[in-house]
N, C-alpha and C positions, 0 to 999 in steps of 0.2 A: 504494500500500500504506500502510494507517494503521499504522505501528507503536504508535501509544498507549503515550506513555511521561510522561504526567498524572502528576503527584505525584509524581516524581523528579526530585532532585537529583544533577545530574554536575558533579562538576570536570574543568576541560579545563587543563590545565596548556600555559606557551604558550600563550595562546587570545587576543591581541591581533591577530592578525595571521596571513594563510599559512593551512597546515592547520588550526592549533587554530581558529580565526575559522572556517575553512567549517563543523570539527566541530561549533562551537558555536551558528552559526547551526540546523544541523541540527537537532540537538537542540532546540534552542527550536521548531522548525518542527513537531517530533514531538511536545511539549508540553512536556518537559519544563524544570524549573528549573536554569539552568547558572552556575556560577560563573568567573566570566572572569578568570583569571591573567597578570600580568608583572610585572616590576622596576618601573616607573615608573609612579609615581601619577595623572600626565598622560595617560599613552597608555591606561592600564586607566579612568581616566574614561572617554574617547573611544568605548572600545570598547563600555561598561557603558551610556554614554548612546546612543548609535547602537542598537545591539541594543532598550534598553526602548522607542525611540520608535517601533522597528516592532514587536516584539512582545508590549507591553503594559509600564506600572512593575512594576517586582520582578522579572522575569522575571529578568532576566542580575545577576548578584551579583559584586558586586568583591572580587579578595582580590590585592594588591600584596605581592608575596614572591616571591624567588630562590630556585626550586626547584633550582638548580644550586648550591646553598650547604648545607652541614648549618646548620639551624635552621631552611630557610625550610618544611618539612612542619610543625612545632611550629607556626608564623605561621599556617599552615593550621587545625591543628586546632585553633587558640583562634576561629577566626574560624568556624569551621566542624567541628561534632564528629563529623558522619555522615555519609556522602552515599553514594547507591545505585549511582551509577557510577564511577568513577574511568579517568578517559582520561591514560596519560603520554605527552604529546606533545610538551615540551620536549625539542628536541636540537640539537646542534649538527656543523659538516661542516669540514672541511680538506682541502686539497689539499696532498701535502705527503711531499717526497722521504724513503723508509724510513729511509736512511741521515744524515740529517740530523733525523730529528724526536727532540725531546728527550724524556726520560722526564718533563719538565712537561708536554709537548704531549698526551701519553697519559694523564697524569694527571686533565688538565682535559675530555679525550675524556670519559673513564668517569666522572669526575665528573656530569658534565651529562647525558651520554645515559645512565648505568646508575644512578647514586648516587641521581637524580634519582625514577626511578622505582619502587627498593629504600625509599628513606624514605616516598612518598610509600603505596606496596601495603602495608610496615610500619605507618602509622599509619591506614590507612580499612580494610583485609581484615577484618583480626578483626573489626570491628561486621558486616560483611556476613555472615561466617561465624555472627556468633552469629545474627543474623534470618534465615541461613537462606536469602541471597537478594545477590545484586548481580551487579558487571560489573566487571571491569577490566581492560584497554584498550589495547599496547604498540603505541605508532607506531614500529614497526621501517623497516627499510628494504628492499629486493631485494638489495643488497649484501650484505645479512647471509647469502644462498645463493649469490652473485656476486663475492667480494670481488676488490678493487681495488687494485693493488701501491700507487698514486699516493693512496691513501688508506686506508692497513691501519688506525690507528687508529681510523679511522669505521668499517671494516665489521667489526673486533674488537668497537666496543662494541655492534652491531647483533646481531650472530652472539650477542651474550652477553644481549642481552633475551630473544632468542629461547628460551635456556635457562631462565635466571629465571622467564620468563615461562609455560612447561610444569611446572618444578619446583612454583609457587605452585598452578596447576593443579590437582597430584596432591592440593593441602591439601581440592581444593574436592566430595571426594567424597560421594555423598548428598545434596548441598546444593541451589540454585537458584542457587548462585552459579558463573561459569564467567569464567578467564582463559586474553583471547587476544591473538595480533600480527599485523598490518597490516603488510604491505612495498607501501608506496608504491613506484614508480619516476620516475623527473624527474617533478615535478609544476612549474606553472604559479603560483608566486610570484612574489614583487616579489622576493627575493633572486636567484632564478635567473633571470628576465626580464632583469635587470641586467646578470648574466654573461654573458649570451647577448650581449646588446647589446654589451658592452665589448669583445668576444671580434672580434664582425664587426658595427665601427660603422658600416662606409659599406654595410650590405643594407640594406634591408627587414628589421623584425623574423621576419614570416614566414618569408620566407628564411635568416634567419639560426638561427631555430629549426629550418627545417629539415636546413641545414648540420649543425649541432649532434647534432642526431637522429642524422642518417648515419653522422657521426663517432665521437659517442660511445655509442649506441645502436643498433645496425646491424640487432640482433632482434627490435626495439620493433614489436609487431604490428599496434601502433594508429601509429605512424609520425610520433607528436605526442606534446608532452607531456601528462598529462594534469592534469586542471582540480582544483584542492581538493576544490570540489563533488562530486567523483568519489569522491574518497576517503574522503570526510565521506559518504555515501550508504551506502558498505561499513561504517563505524563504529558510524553511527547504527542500522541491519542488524544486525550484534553483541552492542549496549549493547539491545536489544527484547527482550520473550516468544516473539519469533518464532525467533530465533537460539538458542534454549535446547539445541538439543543439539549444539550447537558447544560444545568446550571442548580447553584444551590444544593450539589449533591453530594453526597460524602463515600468517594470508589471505593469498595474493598479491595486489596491487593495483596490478601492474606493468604493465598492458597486454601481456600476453605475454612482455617481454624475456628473464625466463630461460626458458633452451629444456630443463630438465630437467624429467620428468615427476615427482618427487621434492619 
């Protein structure tokens, strides 16, 4: 499927690395011009030279800034005043006893996974609204319909994209513009690749991903984690002409694991 997405501008927020990197690969794959986001000037080189050398100079655009910080949206929109899509995919996870987590812990949750995405829809929506035309994009999680005692503050801020995320929605009536959310389920990064490993160092990674699966996953239909590329396919799917009368919805992109039909 060609989605044709020529002459669009997406920022991927997060996009050195993990999801953001498959979303953005994709996107450049679909044509589009993507702007590759992180804190560190080193690793957003990296990412910004890798990505032009396979598809094309200019293609992937560097913007270094902490979108888990108030100012780092402002860092954005001076580097960049417009863009046709906007994907929030910075977040961050914890594992972390209810009764021990401090109200900094929760602080720093909603900061990054909610604050992150509230500055970033604040400062790109309204151009889209006035053209009449755009995308944007919540990497939510399955948790946000599943939540997890062992991690409430993750799937509090997840459950609250999902809101956000339908409320900004409701702004997009009449328009061509439409916001939505992606609930990945364990996806196949180096952060969780690592945990798995640490977890059962003396398997076989396979097997230890499969442990892992059984354990923590029991209703995962695909019985694997699933790959970026996966979820970056649903994204890319969204962010197109094709996707146009989706709006206001919340994708599942969990492989099955929640078992409600809701």
């Amino acid at each position: 499927m060609n989605l044709n997405l020529n002459g669009k501008t997406a920022l991927v927020s997060a996009s050195t690395s993990g999801i953001g990197y498959a979303i953005a690969q994709q996107l450049l794959e679909d044509g589009a011009t993507v702007i590759i986001n992180g804190r560190s000037e080193g690793v957003v080189k990296r990412a910004t030279d890798a990505l032009n050398d396979k598809y094309g100079p200019g293609r992937a655009l560097p913007l270094v800034a902490d979108m888990g910080v108030a100012g780092g949206e402002k860092i954005a929109a001076a580097a960049y005043p417009a863009v046709d899509i906007l994907i929030n995919n910075l977040g961050t996870y914890a594992l972390s006893d209810f009764f021990s987590t401090e109200d900094a812990d929760w602080q720093h949750m909603f900061d990054v996974n909610v604050w992150s995405g509230v500055r970033l829809a604040r400062t790109y929506m309204k151009g889209m609204l006035e053209r009449g035309q755009g995308r944007v994009i919540f990497i939510s999680s399955e948790v946000a319909l599943t939540p997890m005692p062992s991690m409430a503050h993750y799937s509090a801020s997840k459950a609250t994209q999902l809101s956000i995320s339908r409320s900004l929605a409701e702004l997009t009536k009449g328009t061509a513009v439409t916001v939505n959310s992606v609930l990945p389920g364990p996806t196949e990064t180096d952060n969780l690749k690592g945990f798995i490993k640490s977890v059962n160092p003396d398997l076989p990674y396979a097997d230890a991903e499969r442990k892992f699966i059984d354990k923590n996953k029991p209703t995962s239909l695909i019985a694997r984690l699933a790959k970026p590329a996966e979820v970056a396919n649903v994204v890319a799917f969204l962010a197109s002409d094709r996707a146009a009368i989706i709006n206001g919805a919340a994708i599942r992109a969990e492989g099955g694991t929640v078992q409600t039909m809701a």
